[in-house]
C-alpha positions as CSV (number, residue, x, y, z in Angstrom):
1,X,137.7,148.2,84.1
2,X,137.7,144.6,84.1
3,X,136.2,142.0,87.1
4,X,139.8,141.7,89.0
5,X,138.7,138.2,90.5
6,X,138.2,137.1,86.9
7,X,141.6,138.8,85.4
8,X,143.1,136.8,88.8
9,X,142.0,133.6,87.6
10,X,143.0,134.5,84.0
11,X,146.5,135.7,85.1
12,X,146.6,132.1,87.1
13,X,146.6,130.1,84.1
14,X,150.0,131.1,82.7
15,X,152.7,128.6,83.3
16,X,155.9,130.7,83.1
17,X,157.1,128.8,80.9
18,X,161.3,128.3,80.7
19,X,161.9,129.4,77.5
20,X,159.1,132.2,77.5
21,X,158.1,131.8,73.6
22,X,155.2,134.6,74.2
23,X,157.7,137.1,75.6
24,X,160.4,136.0,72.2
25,X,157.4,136.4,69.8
26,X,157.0,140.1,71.0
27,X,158.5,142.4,68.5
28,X,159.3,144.3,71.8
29,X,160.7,141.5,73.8
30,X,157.8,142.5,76.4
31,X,158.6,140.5,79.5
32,X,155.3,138.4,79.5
33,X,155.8,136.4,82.3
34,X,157.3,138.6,84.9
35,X,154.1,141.1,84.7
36,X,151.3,138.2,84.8
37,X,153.3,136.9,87.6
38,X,152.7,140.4,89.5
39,X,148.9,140.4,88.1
40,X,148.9,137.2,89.8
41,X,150.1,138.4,93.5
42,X,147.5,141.6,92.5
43,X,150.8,144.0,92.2
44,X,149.2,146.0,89.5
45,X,151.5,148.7,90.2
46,X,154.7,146.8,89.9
47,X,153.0,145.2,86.6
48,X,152.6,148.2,84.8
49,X,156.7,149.4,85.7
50,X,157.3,146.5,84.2
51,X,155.2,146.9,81.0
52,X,156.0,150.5,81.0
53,X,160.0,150.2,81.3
54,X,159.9,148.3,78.5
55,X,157.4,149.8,75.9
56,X,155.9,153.2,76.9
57,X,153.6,152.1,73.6
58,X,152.1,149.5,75.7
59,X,148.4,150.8,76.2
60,X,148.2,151.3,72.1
61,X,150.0,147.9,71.5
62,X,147.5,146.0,74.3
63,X,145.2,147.4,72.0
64,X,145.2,147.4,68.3
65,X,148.5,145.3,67.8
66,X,147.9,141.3,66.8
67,X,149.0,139.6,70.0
68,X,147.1,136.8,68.2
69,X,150.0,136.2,65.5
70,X,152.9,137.4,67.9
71,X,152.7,136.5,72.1
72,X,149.2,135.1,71.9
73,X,149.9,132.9,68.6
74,X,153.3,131.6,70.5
75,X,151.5,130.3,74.0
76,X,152.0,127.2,74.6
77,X,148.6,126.7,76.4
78,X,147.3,127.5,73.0
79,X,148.9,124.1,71.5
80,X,146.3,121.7,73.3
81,X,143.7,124.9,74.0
82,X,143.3,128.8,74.3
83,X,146.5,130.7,74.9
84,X,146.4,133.1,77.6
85,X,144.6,136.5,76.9
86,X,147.9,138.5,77.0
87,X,147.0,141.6,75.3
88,X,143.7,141.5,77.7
89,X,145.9,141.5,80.9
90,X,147.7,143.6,79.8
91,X,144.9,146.1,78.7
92,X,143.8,145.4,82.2
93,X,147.2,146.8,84.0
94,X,147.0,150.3,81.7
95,X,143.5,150.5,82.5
96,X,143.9,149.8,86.7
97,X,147.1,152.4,86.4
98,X,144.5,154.9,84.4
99,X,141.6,154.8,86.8
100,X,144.2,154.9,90.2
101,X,146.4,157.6,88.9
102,X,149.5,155.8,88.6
103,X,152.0,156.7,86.5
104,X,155.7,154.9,85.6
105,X,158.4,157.8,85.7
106,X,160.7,157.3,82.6
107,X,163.8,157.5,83.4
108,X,166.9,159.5,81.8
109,X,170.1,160.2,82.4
110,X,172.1,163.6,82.4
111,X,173.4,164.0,78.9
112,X,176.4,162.3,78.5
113,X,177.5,163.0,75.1
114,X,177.7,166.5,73.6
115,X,175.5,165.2,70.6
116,X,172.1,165.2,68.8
117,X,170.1,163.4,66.6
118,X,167.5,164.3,64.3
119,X,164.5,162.1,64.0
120,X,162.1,163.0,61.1
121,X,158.6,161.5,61.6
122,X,156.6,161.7,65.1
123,X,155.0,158.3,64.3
124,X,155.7,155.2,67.1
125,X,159.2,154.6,65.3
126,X,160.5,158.2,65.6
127,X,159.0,158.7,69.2
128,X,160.1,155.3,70.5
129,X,163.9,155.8,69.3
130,X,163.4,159.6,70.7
131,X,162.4,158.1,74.3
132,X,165.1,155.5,74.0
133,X,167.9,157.9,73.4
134,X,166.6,160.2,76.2
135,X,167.1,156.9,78.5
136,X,170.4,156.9,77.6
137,X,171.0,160.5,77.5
138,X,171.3,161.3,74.2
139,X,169.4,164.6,73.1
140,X,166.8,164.2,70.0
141,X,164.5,166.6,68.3
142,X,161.8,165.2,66.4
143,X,160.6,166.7,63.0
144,X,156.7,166.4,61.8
145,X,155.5,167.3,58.2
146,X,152.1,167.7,60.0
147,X,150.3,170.4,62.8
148,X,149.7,167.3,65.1
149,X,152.4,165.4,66.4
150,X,151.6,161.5,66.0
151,X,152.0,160.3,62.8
152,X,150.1,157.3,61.5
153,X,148.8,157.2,65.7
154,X,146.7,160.5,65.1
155,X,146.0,160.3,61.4
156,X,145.9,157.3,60.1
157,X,144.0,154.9,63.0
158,X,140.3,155.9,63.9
159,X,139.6,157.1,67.5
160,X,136.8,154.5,67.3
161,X,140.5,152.3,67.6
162,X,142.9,154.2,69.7
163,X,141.8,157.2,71.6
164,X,143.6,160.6,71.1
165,X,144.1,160.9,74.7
166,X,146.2,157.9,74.2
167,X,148.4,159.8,71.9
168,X,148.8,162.6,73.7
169,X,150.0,161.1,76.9
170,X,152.9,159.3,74.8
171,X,153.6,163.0,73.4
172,X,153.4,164.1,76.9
173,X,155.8,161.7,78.2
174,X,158.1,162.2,75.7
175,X,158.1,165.9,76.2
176,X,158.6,165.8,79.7
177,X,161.9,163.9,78.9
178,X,163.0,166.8,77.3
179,X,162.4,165.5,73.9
180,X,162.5,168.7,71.6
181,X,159.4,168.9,68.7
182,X,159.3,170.8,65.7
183,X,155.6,170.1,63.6
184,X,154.9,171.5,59.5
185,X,158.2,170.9,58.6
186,X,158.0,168.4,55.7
187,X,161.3,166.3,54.7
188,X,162.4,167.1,51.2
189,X,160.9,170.0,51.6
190,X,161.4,171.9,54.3
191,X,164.5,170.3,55.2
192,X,166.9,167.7,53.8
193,X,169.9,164.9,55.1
194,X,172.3,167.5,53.6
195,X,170.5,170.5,55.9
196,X,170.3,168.3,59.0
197,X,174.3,166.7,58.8
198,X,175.2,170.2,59.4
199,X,173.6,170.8,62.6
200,X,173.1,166.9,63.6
201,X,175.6,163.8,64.2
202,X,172.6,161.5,63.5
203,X,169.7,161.5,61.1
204,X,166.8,158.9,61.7
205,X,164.1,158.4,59.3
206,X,160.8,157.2,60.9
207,X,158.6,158.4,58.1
208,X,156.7,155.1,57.7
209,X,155.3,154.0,54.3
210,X,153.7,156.9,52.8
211,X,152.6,156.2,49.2
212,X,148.6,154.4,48.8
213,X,149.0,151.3,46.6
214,X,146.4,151.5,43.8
215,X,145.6,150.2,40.3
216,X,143.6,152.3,37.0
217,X,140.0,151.6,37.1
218,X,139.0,154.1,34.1
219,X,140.7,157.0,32.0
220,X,138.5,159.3,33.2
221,X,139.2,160.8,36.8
222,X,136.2,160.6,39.5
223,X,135.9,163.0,42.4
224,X,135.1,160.5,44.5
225,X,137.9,157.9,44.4
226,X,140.1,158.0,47.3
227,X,142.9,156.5,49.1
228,X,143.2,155.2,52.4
229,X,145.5,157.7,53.8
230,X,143.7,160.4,52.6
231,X,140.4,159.2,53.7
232,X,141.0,158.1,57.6
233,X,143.3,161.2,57.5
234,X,140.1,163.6,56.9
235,X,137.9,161.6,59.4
236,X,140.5,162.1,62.0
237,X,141.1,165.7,61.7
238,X,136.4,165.5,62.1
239,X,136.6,167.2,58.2
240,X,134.1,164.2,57.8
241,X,134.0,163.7,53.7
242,X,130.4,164.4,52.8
243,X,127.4,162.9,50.2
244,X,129.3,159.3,50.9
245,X,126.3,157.3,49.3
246,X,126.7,153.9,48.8
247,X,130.8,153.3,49.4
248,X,132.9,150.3,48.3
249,X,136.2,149.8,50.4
250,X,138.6,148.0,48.2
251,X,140.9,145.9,50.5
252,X,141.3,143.3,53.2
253,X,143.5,143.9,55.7
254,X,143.0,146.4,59.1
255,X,143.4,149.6,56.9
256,X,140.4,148.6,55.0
257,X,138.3,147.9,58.1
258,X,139.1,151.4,59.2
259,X,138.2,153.0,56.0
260,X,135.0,151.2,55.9
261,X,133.8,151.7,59.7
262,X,134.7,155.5,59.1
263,X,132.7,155.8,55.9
264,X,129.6,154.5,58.3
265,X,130.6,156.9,60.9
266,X,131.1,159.9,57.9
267,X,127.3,159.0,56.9
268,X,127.6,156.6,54.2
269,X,124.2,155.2,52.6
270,X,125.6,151.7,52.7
271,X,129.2,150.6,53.0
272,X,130.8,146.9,51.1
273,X,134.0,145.9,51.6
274,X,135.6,143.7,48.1
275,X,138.0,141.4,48.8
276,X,139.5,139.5,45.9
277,X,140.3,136.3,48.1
278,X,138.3,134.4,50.0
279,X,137.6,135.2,53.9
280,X,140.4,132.7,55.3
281,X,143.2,134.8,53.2
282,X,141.8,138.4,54.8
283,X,144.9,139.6,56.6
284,X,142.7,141.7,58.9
285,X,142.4,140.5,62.1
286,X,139.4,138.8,62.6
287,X,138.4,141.4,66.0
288,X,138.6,144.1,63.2
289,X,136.3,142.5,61.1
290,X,134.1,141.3,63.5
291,X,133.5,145.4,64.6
292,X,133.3,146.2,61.0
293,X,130.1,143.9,60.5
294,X,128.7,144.6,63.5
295,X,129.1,148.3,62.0
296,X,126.6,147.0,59.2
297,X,129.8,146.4,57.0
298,X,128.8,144.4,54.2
299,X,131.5,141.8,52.8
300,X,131.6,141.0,49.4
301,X,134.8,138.2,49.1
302,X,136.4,136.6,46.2
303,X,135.7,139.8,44.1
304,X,137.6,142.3,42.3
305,X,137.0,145.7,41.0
306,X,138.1,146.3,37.4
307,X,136.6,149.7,36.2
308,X,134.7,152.7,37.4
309,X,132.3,154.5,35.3
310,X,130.7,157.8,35.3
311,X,129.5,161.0,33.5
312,X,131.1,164.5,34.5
313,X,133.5,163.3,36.9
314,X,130.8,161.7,39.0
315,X,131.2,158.1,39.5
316,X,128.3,156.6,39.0
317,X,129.1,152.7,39.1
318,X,131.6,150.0,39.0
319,X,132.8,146.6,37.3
320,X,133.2,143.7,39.2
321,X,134.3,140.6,38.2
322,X,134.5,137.1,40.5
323,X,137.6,135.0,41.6
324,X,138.9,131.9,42.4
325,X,141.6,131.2,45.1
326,X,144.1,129.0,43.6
327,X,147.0,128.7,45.8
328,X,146.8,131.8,47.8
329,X,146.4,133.9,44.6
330,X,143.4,135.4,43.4
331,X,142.5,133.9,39.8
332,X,139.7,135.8,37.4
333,X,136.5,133.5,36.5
334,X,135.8,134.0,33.2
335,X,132.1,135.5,32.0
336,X,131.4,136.3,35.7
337,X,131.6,140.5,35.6
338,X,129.0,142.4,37.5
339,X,128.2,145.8,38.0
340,X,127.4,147.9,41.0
341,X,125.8,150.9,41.2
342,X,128.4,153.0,43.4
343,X,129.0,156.7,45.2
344,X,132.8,156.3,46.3
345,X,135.4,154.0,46.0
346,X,138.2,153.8,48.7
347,X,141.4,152.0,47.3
348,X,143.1,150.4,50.8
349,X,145.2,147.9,49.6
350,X,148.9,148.9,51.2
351,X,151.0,151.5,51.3
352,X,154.8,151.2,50.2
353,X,157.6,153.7,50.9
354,X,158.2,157.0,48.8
355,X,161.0,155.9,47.1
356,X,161.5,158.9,44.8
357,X,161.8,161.4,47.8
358,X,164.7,158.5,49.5
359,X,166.4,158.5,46.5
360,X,166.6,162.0,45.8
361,X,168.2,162.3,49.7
362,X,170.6,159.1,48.7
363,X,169.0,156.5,50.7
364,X,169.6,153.1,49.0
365,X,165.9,151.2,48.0
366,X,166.1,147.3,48.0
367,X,162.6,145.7,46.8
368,X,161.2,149.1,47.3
369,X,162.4,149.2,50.9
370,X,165.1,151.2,52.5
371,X,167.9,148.9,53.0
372,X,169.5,149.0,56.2
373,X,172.5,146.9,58.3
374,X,171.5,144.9,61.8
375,X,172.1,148.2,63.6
376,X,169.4,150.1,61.3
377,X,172.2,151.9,59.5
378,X,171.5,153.2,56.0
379,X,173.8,153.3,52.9
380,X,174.5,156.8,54.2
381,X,176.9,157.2,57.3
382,X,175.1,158.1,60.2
383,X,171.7,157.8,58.6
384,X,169.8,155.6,60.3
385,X,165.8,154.5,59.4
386,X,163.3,152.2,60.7
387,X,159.7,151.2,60.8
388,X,156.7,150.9,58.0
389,X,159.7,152.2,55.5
390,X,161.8,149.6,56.1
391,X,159.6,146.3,56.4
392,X,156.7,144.9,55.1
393,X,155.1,143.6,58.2
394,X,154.1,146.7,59.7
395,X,152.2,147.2,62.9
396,X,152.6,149.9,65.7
397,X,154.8,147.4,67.9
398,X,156.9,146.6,64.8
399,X,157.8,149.8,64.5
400,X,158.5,150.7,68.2
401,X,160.5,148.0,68.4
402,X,162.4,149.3,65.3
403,X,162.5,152.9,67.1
404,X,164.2,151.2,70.1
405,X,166.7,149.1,67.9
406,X,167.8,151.8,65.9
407,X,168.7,153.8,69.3
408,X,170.7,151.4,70.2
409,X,172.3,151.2,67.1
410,X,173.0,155.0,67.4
411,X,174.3,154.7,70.4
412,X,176.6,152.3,69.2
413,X,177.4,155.0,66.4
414,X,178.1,157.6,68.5
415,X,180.8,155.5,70.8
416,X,182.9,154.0,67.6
């Protein structure tokens, strides 16, 4: 844990300020000021209720969300200077209530409401609208395609990144608010809207962004080109991927920095990360990239991979080709390919929702989204979805904050 003298002086700095931009630019709404102002008086306890009541995420978002775009990037000490270290205070409070054995006792209320919601996906969208409904007494049972509950938490983030322990005591908590939890039951498979309306008065779909974004690099097919997902999901389950070799990480964002610090953790010979733009344009946050080169990371910008080439479904090396940055957009040079003698190739350049599977259950797709109304309604009645599926600027606190806006929204439902 952190020097508290020097977290004191930190926690001093904050002016608690009228408007509270920092606590506005939160996706949660986390009330910034009022728990630096109990950091300040050394009320840890009293700090963390206050974290706690509001986000029971907020030891995983204090530590791999971007506080530097959201509360961080909307201090206004950082106008003329540094902003205040939010996310490290606030690391500090989960880490003093860790190592004193204190915990915040959710609270929920005796069902009121003779009603139930299914929530498919135990990700931080379907857990956070679970835990929210259980506050106001509404009973949920989760569904999870996977053995593990967790979602993107447990299978898609390293535990170099988030501990599993982490992940567990979220699970834990929810449990212990009487949260029910079914795991290997897959939606569209297993079960459908149809199947669920007859047992449930509400359906919420927290099953993220599930599809890897990739592009054809040869006719042939190469045992050894993978996709994100697939990749950090077999480095979290320790089914380390062997005979790496020499890996190139297509991508620039925090996915890609995962995928590439696991391939050095999995035994790769030597890891590169391509990046068709140039290093300002990397939407990775620059901590992320920071650990990946200190991993031994090697970044390789303003380059794009066009083909893959091999003999007997080996791949055995790649085509690159150089770029120019015109106006945020990645431009070919001309007569400036390469080659690169290459192992594995990692694609982990997005994900996007599985619109074929919505659409087979009805749910309406607007620019390959699920469109929903301010409440996080669907086109179906009583359908309701949030999270990765339904945004394009995903992060973990993004989609708990969906969680918690669609249970209001259900709440809402439930009343009319």
């Amino acid at each position: 844990m952190e020097n508290i003298t020097e977290i004191l002086d930190i926690a001093k700095k904050c002016l608690n300020c009228k408007h509270k931009p920092c606590q506005n630019a939160c996706p949660m709404k986390t009330k910034v000021p009022d728990f630096i102002a109990k950091v300040k008086t050394e009320n840890f306890a009293e700090a963390y209720d206050i974290l706690l009541e509001n986000n029971a995420f907020s030891n995983i978002c204090s530590t791999i969300c971007p506080q530097e775009q959201q509360c961080e990037g909307s201090c206004v000490r950082g106008i003329k200077g540094e902003p205040m270290p939010i996310g490290r205070l606030e690391r500090f409070v989960n880490d003093w209530a860790r190592e004193n054995n204190y915990t915040y006792k959710m609270k929920g209320q005796i069902e009121k409401q003779n009603k139930k919601v299914a929530i498919i996906g135990s990700g931080p969208a379907g857990i956070s609208c679970a835990l929210e409904l259980a506050k106001m007494g509404i009973k949920s049972v989760i569904f999870e395609k996977d053995e593990l509950l967790g979602g993107i938490l447990r299978y898609g983030i390293p535990d170099f990144r988030l501990s599993k322990t982490t992940i567990d005591n979220i699970i834990d908590t929810a449990k212990n608010m009487g949260i029910e939890m079914k795991t290997n039951i897959e939606f569209g498979v297993d079960t459908t809207i149809e199947k669920l309306k007859e047992e449930y008065d509400v359906i919420f779909l927290g099953i993220g962004a599930q599809i890897p974004s990739t592009y054809k690099l040869s006719d042939e097919e190469y045992s050894s080109i993978y996709k994100s997902d697939y990749f950090l999901k077999k480095y979290n389950e320790g089914k380390y991927i062997q005979n790496l070799g020499t890996t190139v990480v297509i991508g620039g964002g925090n996915v890609a920095m995962d995928c590439s610090r696991s391939a050095v953790k999995m035994g790769a010979k030597k890891v590169y990360i391509l990046y068709r733009r140039a290093r300002e344009n990397m939407p990775a946050r620059d901590i992320e990239i920071q650990e990946a080169i200190e991993d031994g990371v090697v970044f390789e910008y303003q380059t794009k991979v066009i083909k893959a080439f091999g003999n007997n479904k080996k791949l055995e090396e790649i085509e690159c080709i150089k770029t120019v940055v015109e106006d945020g957009k990645a431009v070919d040079i001309e007569n400036s390919n390469f080659k690169m003698k290459v192992d594995t190739v990692v694609f982990a350049i997005g994900l996007t929702p599985n619109a074929k599977l919505l659409e087979e259950q009805g749910i309406e797709i607007e620019n390959g989204l699920i469109k929903i109304n301010e409440d996080g309604m669907t086109n179906i009645k009583g359908v309701f979805a949030g999270g990765d599926s339904t945004e394009t600027k995903s992060s973990v606190c993004r989609a708990v904050a969906a969680g918690k806006k669609a249970a209001i929204g259900i709440q809402k439902y439930l009343q009319e």
